[in-house]
N, C-alpha and C positions, 0 to 999 in steps of 0.2 A: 209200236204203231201197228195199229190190225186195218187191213183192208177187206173187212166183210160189205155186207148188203143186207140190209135190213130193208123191211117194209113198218109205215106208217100211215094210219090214215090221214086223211085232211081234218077230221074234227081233232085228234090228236097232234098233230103241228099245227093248228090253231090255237091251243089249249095251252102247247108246251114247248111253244117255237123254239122260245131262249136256251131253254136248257138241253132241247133236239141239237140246236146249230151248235153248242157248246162241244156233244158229243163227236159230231163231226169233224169241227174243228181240233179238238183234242185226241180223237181216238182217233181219226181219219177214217170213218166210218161212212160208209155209202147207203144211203137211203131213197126207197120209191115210193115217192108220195101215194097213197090210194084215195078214192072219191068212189063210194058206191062199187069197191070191189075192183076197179078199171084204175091204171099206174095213168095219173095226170104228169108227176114230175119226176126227176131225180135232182138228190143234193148229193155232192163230193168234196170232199176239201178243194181248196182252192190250191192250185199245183205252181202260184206263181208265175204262167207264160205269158204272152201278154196275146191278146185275140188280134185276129186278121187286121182288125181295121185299125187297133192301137199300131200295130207295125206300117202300115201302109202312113197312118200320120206324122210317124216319128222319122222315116223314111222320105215326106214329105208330098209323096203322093194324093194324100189327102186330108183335106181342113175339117176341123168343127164346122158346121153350120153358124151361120148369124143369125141373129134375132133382128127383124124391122127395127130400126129404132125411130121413137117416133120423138120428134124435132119439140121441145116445151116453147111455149108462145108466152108472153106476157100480155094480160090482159090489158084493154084500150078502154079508158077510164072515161065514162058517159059526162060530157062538159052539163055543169049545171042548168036548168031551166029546160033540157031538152028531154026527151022521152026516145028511149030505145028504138018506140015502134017511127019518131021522126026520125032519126041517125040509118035505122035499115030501109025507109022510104029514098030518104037520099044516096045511100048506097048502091040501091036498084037502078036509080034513075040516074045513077052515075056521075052524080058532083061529090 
């Protein structure tokens, strides 16, 4: 396993992600993404630890987020002979 540093452009891991993160993964090969000559990123093997905030959950100090969950309603089925706009009239006018 080699721990060099290579550079890549962006139009070249766009081009040849798969087989970029391949080398990575397999060689353990460190890469700086370039755009326009300027390092946007770097990739490294993944080293296994877990980040600050998986510790801090596991530990229990801190949760996932929730999502709102929004409540399903069942629709209120329009009694024959009436019209919607008579059902929200009376609605309004509160009978």
């Amino acid at each position: 396993m080699m721990n060099s540093s290579r550079t890549v452009s962006a139009t070249e891991m766009n081009q040849q992600g798969s087989r970029i993160l391949s080398r990575v993964a397999d060689d353990g090969e460190n890469l700086v993404v370039v755009r326009n000559g300027r390092p946007v990123a770097t990739i490294s093997p993944y080293s296994g630890q877990e980040s600050p905030r998986e510790r801090l959950r596991r530990q229990g100090w801190s949760r996932q987020a929730r999502r709102r969950q929004h409540l399903p309603f069942a629709p209120v089925p329009i009694p024959e002979g009436q019209s919607l706009a008579s059902i929200m009239a009376m609605v309004s006018e509160g009978r």
